[in-house]
OpenMM code with the backbone's topology and positions (N, CA, C; nanometers):
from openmm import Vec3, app, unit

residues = "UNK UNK UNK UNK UNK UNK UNK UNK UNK UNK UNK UNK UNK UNK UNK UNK UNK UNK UNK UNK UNK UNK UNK UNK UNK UNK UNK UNK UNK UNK UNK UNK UNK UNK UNK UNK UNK UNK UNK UNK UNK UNK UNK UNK UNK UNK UNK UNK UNK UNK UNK UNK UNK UNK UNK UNK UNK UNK UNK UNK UNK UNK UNK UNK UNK UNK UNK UNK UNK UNK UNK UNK UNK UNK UNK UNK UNK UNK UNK UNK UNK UNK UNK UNK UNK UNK UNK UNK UNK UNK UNK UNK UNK UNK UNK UNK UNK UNK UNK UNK UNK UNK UNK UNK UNK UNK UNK UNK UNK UNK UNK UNK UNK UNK UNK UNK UNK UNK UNK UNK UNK UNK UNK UNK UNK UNK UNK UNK UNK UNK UNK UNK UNK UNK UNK UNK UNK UNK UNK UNK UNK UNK UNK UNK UNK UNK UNK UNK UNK UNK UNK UNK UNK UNK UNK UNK UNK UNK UNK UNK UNK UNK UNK UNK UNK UNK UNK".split()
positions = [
    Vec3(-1.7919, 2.7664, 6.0108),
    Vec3(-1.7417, 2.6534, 5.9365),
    Vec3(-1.7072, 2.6935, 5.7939),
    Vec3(-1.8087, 2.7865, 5.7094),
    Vec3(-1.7522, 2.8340, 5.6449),
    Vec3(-1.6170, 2.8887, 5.5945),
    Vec3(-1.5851, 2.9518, 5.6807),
    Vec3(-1.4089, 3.0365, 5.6978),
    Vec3(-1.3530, 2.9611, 5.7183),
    Vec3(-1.3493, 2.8517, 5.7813),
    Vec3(-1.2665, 2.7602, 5.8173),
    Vec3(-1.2147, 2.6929, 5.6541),
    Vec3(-1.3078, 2.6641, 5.5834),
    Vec3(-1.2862, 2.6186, 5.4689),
    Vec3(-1.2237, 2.7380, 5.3482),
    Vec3(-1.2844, 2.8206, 5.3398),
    Vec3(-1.2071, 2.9574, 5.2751),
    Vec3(-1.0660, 2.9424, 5.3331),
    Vec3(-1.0428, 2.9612, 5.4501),
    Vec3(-0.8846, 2.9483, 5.5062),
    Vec3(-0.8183, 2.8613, 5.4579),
    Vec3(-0.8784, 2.7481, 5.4295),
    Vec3(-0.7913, 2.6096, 5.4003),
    Vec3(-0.7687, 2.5991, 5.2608),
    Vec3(-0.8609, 2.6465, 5.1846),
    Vec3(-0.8643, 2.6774, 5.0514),
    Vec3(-0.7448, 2.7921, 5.0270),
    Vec3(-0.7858, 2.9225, 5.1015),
    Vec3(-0.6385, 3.0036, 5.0397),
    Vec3(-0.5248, 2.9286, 5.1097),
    Vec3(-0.4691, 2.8670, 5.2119),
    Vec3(-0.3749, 2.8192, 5.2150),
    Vec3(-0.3409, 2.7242, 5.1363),
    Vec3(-0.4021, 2.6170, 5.0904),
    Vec3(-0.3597, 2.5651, 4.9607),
    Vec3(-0.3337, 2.6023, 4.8322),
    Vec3(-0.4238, 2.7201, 4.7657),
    Vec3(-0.3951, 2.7955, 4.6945),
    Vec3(-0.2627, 2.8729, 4.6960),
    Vec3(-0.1986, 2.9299, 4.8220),
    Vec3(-0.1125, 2.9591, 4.7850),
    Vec3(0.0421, 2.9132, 4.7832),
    Vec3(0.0152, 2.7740, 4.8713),
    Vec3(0.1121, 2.6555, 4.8507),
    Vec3(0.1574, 2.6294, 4.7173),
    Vec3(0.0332, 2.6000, 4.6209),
    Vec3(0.0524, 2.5821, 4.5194),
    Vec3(0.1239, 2.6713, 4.4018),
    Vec3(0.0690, 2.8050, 4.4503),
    Vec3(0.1787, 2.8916, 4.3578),
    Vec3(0.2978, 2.9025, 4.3960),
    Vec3(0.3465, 2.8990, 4.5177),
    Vec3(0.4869, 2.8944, 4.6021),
    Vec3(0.5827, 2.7631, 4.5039),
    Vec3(0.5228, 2.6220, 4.5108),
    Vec3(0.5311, 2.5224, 4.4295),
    Vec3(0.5754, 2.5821, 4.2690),
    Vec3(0.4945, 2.5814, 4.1782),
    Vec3(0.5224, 2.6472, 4.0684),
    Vec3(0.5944, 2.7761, 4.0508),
    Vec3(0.6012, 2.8702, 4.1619),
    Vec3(0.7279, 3.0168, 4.1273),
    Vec3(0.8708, 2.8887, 4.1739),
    Vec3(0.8665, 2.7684, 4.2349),
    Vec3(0.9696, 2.7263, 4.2558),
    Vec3(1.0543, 2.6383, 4.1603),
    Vec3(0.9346, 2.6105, 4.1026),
    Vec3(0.9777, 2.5164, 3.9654),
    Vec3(0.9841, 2.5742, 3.8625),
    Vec3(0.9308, 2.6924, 3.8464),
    Vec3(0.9605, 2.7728, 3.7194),
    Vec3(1.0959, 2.7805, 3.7423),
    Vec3(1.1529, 2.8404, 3.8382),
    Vec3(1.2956, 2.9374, 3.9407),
    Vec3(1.3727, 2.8280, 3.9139),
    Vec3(1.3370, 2.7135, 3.9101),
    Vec3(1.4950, 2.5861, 3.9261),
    Vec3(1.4892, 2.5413, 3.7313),
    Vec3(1.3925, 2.5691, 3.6676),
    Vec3(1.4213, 2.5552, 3.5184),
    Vec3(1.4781, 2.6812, 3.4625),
    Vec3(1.4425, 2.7439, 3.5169),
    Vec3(1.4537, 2.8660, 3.3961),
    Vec3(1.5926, 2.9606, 3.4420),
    Vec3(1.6496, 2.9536, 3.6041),
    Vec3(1.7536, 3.0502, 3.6697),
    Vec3(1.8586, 2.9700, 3.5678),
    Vec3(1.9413, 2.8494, 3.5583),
    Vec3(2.0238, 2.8265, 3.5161),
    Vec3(2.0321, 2.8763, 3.3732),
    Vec3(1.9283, 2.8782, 3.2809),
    Vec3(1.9552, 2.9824, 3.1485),
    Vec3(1.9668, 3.0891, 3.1447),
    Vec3(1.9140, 3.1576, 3.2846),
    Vec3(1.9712, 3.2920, 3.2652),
    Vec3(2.0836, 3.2910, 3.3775),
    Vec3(2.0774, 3.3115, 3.4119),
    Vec3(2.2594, 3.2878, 3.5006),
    Vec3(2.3796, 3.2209, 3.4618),
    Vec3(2.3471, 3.1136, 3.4223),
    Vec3(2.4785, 2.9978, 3.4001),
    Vec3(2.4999, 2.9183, 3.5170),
    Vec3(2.5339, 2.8389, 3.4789),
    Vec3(2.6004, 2.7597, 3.5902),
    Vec3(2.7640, 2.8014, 3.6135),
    Vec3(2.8120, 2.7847, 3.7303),
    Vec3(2.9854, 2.7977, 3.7708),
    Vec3(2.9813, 2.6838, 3.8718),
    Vec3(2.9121, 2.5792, 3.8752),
    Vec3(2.9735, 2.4986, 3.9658),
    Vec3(2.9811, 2.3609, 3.8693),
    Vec3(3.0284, 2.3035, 3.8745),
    Vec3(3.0681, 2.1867, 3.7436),
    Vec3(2.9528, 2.0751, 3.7936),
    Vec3(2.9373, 2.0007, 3.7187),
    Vec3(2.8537, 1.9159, 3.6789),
    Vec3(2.8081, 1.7943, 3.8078),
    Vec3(2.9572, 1.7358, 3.7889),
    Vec3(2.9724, 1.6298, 3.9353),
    Vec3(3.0362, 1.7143, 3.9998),
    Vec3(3.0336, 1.6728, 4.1540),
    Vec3(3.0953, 1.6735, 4.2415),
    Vec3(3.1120, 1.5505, 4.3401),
    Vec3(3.2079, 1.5941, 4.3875),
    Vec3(3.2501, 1.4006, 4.5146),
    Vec3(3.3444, 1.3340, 4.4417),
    Vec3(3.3597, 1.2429, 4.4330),
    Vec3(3.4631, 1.1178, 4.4153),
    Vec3(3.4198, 1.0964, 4.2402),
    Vec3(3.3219, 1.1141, 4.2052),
    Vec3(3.2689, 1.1213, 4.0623),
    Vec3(3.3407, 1.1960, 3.9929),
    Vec3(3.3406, 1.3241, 4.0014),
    Vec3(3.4017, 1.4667, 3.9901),
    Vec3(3.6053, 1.4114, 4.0163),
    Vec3(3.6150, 1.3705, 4.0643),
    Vec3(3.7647, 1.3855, 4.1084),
    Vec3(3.8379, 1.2753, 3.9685),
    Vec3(3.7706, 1.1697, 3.9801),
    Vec3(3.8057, 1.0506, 3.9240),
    Vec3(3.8306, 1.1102, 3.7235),
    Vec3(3.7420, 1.2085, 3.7250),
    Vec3(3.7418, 1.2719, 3.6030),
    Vec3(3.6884, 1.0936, 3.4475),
    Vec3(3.6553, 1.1912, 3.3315),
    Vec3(3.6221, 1.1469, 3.2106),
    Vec3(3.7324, 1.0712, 3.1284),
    Vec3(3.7310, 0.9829, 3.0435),
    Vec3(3.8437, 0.9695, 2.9456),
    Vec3(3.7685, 1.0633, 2.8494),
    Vec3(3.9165, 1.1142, 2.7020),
    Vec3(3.8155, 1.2151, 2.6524),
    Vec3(3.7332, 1.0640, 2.5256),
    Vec3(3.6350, 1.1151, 2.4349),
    Vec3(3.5923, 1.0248, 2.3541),
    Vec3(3.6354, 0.9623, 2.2456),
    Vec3(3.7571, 0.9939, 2.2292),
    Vec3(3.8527, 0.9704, 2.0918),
    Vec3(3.9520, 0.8401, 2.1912),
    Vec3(4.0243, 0.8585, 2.3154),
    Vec3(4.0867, 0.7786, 2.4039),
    Vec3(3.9189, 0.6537, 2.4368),
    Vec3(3.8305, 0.6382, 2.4014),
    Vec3(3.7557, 0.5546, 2.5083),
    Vec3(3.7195, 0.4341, 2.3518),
    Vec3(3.7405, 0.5174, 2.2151),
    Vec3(3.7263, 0.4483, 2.1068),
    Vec3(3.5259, 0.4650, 2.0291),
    Vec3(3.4854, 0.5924, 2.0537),
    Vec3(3.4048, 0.6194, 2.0339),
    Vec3(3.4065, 0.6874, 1.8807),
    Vec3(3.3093, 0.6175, 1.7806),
    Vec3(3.3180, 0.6721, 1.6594),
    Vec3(3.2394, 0.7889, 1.5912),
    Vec3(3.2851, 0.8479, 1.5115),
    Vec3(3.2204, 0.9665, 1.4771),
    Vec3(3.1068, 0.9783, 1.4490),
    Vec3(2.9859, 1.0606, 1.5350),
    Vec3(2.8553, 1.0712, 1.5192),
    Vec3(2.8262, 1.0711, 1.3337),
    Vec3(2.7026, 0.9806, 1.3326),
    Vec3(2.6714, 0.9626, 1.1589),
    Vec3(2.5742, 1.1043, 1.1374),
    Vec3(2.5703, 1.1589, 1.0260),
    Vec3(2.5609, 1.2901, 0.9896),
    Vec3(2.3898, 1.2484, 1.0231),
    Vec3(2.2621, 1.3407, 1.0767),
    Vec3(2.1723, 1.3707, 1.0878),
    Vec3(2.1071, 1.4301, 0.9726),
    Vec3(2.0038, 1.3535, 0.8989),
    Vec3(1.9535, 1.4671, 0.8116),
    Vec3(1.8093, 1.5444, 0.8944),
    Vec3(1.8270, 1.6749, 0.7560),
    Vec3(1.7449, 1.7629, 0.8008),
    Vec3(1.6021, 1.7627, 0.8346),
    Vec3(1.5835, 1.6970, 0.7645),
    Vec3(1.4158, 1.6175, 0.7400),
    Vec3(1.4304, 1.4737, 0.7249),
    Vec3(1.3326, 1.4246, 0.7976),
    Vec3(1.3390, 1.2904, 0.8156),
    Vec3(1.2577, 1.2267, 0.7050),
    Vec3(1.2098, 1.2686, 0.6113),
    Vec3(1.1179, 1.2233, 0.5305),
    Vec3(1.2116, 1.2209, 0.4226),
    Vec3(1.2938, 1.0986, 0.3629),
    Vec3(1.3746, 1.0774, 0.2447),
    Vec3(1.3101, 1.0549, 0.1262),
    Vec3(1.1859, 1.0432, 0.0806),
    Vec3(1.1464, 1.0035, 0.0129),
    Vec3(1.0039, 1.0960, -0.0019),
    Vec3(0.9434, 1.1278, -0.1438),
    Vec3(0.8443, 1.2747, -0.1468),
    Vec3(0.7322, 1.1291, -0.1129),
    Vec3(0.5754, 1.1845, -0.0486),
    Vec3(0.4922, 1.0826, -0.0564),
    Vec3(0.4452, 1.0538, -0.1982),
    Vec3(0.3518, 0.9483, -0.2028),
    Vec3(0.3149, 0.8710, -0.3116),
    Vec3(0.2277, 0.8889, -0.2996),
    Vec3(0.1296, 0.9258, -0.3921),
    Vec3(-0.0196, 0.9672, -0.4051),
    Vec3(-0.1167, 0.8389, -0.4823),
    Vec3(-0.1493, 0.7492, -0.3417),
    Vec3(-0.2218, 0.6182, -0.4294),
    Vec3(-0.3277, 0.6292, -0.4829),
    Vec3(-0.3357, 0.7213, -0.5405),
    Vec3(-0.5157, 0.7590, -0.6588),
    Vec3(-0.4053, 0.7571, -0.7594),
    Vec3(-0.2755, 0.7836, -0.7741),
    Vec3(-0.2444, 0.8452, -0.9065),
    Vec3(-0.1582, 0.7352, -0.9827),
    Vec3(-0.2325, 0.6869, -1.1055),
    Vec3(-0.2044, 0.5630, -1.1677),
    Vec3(0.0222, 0.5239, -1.1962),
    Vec3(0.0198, 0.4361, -1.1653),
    Vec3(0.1933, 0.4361, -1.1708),
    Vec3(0.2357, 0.4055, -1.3282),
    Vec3(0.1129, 0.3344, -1.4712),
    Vec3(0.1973, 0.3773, -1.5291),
    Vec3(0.0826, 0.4340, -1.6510),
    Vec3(0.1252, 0.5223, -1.6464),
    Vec3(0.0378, 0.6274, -1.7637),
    Vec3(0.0886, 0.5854, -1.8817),
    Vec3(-0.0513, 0.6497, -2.0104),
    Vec3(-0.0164, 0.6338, -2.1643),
    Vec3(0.1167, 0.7005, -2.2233),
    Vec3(0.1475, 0.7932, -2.1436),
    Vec3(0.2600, 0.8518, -2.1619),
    Vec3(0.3831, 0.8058, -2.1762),
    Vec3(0.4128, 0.7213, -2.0368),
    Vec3(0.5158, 0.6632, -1.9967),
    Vec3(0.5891, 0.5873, -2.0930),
    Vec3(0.6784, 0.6156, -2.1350),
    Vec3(0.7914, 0.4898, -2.1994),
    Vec3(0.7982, 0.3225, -2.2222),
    Vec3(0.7938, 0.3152, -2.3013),
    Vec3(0.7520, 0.1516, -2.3153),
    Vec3(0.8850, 0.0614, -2.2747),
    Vec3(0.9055, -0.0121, -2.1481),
    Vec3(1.0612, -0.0451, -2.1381),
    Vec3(1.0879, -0.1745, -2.2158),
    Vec3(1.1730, -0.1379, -2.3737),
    Vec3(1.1548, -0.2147, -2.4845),
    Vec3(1.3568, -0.2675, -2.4343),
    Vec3(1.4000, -0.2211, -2.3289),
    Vec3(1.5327, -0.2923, -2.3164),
    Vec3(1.5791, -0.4298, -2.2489),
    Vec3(1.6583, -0.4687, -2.3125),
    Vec3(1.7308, -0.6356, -2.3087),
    Vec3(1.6975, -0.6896, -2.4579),
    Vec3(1.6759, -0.5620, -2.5361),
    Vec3(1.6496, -0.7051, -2.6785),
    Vec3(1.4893, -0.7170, -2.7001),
    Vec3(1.4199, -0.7009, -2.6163),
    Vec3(1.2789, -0.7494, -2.6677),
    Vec3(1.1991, -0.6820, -2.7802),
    Vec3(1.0942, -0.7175, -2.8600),
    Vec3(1.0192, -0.6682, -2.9349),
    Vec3(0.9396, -0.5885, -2.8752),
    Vec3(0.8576, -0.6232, -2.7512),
    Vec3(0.8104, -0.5165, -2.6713),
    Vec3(0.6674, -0.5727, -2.7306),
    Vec3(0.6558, -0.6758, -2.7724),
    Vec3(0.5004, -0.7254, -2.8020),
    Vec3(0.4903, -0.8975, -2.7178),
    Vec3(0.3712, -0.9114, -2.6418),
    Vec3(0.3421, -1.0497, -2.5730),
    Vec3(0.2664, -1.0781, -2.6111),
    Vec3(0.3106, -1.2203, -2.6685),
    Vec3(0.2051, -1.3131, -2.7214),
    Vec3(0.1604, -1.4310, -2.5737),
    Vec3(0.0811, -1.3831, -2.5162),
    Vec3(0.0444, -1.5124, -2.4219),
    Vec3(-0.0112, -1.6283, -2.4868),
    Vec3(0.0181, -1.7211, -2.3598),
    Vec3(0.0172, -1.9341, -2.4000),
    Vec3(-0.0971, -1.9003, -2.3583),
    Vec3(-0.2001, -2.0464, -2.4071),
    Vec3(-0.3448, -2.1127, -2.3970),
    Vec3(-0.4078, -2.1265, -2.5288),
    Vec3(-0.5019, -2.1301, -2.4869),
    Vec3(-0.5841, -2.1773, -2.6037),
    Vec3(-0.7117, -2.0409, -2.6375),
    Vec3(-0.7356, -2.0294, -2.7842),
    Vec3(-0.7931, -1.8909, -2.7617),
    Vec3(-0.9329, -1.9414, -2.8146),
    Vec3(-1.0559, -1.9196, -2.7038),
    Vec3(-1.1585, -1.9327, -2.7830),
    Vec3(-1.2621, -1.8021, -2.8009),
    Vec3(-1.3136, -1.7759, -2.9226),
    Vec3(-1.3857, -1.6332, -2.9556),
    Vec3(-1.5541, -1.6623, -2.9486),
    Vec3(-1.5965, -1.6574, -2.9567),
    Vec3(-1.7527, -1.6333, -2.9928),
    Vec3(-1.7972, -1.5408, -3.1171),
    Vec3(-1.8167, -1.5517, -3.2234),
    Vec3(-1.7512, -1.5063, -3.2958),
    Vec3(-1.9354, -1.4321, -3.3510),
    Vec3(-2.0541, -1.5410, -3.3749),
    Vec3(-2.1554, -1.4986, -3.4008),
    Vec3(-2.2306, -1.5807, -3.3320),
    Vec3(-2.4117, -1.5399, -3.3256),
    Vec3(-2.4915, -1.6816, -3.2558),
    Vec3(-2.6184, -1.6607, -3.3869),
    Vec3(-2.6502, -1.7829, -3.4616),
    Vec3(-2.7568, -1.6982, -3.5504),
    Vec3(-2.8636, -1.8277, -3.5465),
    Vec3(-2.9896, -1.7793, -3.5857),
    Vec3(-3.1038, -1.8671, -3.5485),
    Vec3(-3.1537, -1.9502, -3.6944),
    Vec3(-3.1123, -2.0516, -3.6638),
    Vec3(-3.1452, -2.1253, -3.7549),
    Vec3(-3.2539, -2.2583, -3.7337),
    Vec3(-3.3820, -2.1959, -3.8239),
    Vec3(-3.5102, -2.2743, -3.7811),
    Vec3(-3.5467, -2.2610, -3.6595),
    Vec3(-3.5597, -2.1836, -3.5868),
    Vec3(-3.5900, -2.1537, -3.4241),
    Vec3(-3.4962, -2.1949, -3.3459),
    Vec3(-3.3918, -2.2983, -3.3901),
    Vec3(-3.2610, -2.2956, -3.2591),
    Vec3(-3.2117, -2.1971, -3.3095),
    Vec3(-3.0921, -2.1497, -3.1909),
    Vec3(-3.0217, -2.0723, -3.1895),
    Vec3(-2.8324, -2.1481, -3.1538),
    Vec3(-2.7541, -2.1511, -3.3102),
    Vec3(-2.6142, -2.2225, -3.2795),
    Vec3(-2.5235, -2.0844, -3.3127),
    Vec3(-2.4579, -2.1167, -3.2674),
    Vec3(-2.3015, -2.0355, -3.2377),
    Vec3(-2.1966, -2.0723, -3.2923),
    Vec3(-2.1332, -1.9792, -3.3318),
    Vec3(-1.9999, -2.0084, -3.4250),
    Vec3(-1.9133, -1.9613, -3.3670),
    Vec3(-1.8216, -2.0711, -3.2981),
    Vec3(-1.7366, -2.0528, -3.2465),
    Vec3(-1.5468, -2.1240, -3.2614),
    Vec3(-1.4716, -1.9789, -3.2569),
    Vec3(-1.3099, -2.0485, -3.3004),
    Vec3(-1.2551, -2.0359, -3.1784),
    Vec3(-1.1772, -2.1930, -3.2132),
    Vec3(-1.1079, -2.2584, -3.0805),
    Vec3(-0.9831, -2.2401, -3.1914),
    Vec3(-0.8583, -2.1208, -3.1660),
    Vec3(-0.7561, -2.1065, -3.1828),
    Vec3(-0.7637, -2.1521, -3.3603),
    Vec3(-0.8429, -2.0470, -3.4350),
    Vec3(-0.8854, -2.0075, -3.5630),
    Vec3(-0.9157, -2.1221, -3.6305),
    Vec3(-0.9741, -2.2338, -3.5344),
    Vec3(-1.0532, -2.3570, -3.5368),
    Vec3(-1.1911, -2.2828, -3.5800),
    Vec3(-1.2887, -2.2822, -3.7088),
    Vec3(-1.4131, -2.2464, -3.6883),
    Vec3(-1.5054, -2.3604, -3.6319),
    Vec3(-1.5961, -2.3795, -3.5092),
    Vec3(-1.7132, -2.4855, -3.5330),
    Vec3(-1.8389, -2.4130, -3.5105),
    Vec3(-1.9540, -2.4988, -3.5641),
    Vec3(-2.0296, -2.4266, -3.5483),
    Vec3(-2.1455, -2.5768, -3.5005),
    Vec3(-2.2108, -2.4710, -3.3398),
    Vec3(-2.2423, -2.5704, -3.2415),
    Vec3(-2.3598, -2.5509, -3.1878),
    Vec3(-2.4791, -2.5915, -3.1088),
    Vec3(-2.5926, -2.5872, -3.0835),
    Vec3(-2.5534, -2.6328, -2.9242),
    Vec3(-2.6690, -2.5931, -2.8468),
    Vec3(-2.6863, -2.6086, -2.6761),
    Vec3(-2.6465, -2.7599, -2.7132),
    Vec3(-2.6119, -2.8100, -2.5898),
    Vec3(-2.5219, -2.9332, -2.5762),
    Vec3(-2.4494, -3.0077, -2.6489),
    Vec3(-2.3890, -2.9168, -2.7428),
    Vec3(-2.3058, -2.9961, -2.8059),
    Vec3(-2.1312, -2.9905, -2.7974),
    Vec3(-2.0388, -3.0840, -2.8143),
    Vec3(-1.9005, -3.0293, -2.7442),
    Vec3(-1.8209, -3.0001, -2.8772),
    Vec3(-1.7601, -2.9483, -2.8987),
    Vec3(-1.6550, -2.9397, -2.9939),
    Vec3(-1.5064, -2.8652, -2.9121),
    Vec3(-1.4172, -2.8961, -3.0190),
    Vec3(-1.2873, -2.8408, -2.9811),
    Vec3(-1.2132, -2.9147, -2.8889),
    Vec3(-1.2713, -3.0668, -2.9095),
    Vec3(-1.1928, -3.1329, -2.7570),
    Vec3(-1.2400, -3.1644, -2.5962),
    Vec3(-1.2242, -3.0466, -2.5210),
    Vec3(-1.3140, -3.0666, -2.3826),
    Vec3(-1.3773, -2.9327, -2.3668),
    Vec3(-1.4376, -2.8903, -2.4734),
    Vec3(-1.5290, -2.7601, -2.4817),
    Vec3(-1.7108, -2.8165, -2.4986),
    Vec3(-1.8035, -2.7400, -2.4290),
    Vec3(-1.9198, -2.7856, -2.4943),
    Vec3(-2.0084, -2.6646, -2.4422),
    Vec3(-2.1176, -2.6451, -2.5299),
    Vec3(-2.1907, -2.5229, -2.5342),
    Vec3(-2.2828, -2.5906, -2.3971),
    Vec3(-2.3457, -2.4899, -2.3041),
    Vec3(-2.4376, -2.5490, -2.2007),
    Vec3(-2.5829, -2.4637, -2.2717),
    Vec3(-2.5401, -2.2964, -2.2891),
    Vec3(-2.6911, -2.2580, -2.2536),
    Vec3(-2.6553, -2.1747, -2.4468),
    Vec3(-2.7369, -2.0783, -2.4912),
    Vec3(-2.7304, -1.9971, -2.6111),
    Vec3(-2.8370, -1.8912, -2.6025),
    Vec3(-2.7942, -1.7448, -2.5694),
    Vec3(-2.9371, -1.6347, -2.6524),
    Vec3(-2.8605, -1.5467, -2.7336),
    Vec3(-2.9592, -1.4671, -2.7614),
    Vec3(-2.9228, -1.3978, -2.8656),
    Vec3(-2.8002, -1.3227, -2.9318),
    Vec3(-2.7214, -1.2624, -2.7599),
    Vec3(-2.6053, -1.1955, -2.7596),
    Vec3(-2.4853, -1.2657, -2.6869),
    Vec3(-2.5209, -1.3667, -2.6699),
    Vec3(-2.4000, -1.4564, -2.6151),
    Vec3(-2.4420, -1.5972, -2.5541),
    Vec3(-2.3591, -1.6745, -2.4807),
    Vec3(-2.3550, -1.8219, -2.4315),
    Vec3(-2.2756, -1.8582, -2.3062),
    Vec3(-2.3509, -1.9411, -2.2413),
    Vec3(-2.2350, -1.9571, -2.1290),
    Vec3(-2.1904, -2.1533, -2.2024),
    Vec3(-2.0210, -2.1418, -2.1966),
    Vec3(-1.9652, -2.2653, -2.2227),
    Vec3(-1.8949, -2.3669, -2.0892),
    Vec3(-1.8614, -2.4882, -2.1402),
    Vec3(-1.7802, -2.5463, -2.0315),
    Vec3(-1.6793, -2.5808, -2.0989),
    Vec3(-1.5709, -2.5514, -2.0171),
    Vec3(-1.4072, -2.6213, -2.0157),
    Vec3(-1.3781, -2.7439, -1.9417),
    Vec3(-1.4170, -2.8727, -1.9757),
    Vec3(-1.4618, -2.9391, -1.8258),
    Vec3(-1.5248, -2.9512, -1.7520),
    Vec3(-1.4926, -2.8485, -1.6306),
    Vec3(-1.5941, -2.8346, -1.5237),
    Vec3(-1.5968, -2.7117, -1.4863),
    Vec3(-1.5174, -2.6109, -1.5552),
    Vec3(-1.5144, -2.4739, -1.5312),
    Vec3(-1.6325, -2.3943, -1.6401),
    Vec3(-1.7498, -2.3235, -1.6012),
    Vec3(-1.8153, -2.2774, -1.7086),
    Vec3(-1.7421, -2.1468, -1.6912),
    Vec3(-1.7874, -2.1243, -1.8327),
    Vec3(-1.7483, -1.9113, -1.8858),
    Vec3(-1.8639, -1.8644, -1.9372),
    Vec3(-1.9056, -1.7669, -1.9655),
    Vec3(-2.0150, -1.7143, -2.0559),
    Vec3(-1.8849, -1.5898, -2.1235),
    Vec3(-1.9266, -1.6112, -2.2802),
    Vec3(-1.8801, -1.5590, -2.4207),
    Vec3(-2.0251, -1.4326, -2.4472),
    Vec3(-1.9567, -1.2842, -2.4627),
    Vec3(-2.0799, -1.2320, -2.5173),
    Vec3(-2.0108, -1.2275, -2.6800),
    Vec3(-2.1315, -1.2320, -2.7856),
    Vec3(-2.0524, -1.2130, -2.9616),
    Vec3(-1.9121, -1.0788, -2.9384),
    Vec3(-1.8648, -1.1476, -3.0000),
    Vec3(-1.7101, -1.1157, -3.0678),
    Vec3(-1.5905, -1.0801, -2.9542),
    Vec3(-1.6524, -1.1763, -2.8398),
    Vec3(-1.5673, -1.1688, -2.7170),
    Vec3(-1.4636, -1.2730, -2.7254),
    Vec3(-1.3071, -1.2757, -2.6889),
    Vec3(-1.2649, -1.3379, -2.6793),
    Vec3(-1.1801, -1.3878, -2.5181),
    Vec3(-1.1557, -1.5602, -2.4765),
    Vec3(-1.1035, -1.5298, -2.3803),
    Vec3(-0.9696, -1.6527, -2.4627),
    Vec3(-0.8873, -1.6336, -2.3203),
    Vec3(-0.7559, -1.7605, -2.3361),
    Vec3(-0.8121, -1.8829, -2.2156),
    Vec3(-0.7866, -2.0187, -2.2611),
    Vec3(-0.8073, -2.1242, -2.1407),
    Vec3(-0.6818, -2.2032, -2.1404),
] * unit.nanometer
topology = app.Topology()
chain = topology.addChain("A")
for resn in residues:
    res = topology.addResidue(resn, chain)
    for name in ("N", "CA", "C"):
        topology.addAtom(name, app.Element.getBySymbol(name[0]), res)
């Protein structure tokens, strides 16, 4: 039973290379030989091609060499450096003054054990203690030593000294 299986084994084995010397033989004979028998044959072959200029076929668009038109972009590397050119064209001064309202925190100092804050609402000076509002719809909530958290309404901020924001 053994041999029986060895037998069946080399006969498949060598089916298989018969297979592959045959498929190598049908890719590779026509590059080295050439072909001499034309392409079609039968009624295909007879009926013949129009050429491609008669059928209204337009001129292949040029192929580039490398498909990559553009060098990559290296996203660690900042796009606009201190270096870079300031683009001061159409007329502008090349300086922005942004809209809002500017409030600073300017100092917080302890007077008699509270602690009030002096603060400019758009070079408004007031000077204000925990719950008190100034500047309109501004009001101090909390105060320590190095800063305060305020409300705009209903939006709080915290100010550290000589911080400024826009609202």
């Amino acid at each position: 039973m053994g041999s029986r299986r060895t037998g069946t084994a080399a006969a498949i084995a060598i089916l298989l290379i018969g297979v592959a010397v045959a498929g190598a033989w049908l890719v590779i004979a026509p590059s080295i030989f050439g072909t001499s028998s034309p392409a079609l044959t039968g009624p295909l072959a007879q009926a013949g091609l129009a050429p491609p200029a008669a059928a209204g076929v337009a001129d292949p668009a040029p192929v580039v060499g490398s498909f990559q038109l553009a060098q990559p972009r290296d996203p660690f590397r900042p796009l606009i450096t201190e270096s870079s050119p300031a683009g001061t064209e159409g007329g502008g001064t090349g300086t922005y003054e942004p809209s809002g309202t500017r409030i600073r925190l300017v100092a917080i100092t302890d007077v008699g054990g509270v602690l009030r804050a002096t603060v400019e609402v758009d070079s408004t000076s007031y000077d204000v203690g925990e719950g008190e509002a100034f500047g309109g719809s501004y009001m101090v909530v909390s105060l320590d030593t190095d800063g305060g958290v305020f409300l705009y309404g209903d939006n709080a901020f915290e100010l550290s000294v000589g911080q400024e924001i826009l609202k």
